[in-house]
C-alpha positions in Angstrom: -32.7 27.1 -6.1 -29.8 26.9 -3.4 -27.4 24.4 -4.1 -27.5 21.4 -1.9 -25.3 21.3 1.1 -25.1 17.9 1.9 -26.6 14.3 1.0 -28.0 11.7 3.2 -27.7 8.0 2.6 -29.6 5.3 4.4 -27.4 1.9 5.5 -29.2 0.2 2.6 -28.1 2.7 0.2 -24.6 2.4 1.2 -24.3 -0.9 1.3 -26.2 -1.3 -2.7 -23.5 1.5 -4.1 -20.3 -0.4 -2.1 -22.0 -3.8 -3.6 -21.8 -2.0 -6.9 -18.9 -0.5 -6.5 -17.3 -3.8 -5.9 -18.7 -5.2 -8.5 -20.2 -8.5 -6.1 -23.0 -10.0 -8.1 -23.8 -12.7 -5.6 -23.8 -13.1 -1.7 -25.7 -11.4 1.1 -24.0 -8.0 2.3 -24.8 -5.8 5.1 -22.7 -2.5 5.6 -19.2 -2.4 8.5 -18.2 0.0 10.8 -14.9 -0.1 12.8 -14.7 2.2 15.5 -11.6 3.9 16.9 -11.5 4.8 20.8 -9.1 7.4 21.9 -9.0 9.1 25.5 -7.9 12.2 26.7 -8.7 14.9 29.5 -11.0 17.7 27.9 -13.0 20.5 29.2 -14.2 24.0 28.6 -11.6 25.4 31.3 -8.7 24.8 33.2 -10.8 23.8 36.1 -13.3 21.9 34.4 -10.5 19.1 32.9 -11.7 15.5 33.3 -10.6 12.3 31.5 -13.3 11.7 28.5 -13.4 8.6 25.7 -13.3 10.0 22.1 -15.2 7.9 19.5 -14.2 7.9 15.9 -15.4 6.0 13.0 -12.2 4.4 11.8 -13.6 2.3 8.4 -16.7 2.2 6.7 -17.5 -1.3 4.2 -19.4 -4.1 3.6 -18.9 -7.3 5.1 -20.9 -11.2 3.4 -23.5 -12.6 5.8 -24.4 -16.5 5.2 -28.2 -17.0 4.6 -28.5 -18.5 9.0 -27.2 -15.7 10.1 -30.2 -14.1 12.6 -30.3 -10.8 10.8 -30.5 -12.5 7.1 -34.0 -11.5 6.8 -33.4 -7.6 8.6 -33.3 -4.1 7.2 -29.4 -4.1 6.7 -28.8 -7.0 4.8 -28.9 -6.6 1.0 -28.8 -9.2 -1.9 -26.1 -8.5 -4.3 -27.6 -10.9 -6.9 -30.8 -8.4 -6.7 -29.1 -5.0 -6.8 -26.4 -5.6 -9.0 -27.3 -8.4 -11.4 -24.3 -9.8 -13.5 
């Protein structure tokens, strides 16, 4: 059997394995990205330069969501208390 190459994780995963990783036992979490933007002029060619936006993913964590926020009840949002029990 090949050994694996890479491993996917969904946003709920991450966010349950930072949660434990923290050590948080209470709270409502949902995962953080900060993005970087950069530009530059880029192109294949000489002739083909032209000003482009570079994107980078800067930090990746967790940040606590209080119980009225709209997206309490969403996908993203994971219970600490549930998934990581004291």
């Amino acid at each position: 059997m090949a050994e694996a190459q890479n491993y996917v994780f969904s946003y709920r995963e991450l966010t349950e394995t930072l949660i434990k990783k923290q050590g948080l036992h209470e709270g409502l979490w949902m995962i953080y990205v900060e993005f970087g933007l950069g530009a530059g002029n880029v192109g294949p060619t000489k002739e083909q330069v032209m000003p482009a936006a570079i994107l980078s993913v800067a930090k990746i964590g967790i940040q606590r969501v209080e119980k009225d926020n709209p997206l309490a009840e969403s996908a993203l949002i994971v219970d600490a208390a549930v998934v990581n029990p004291a």
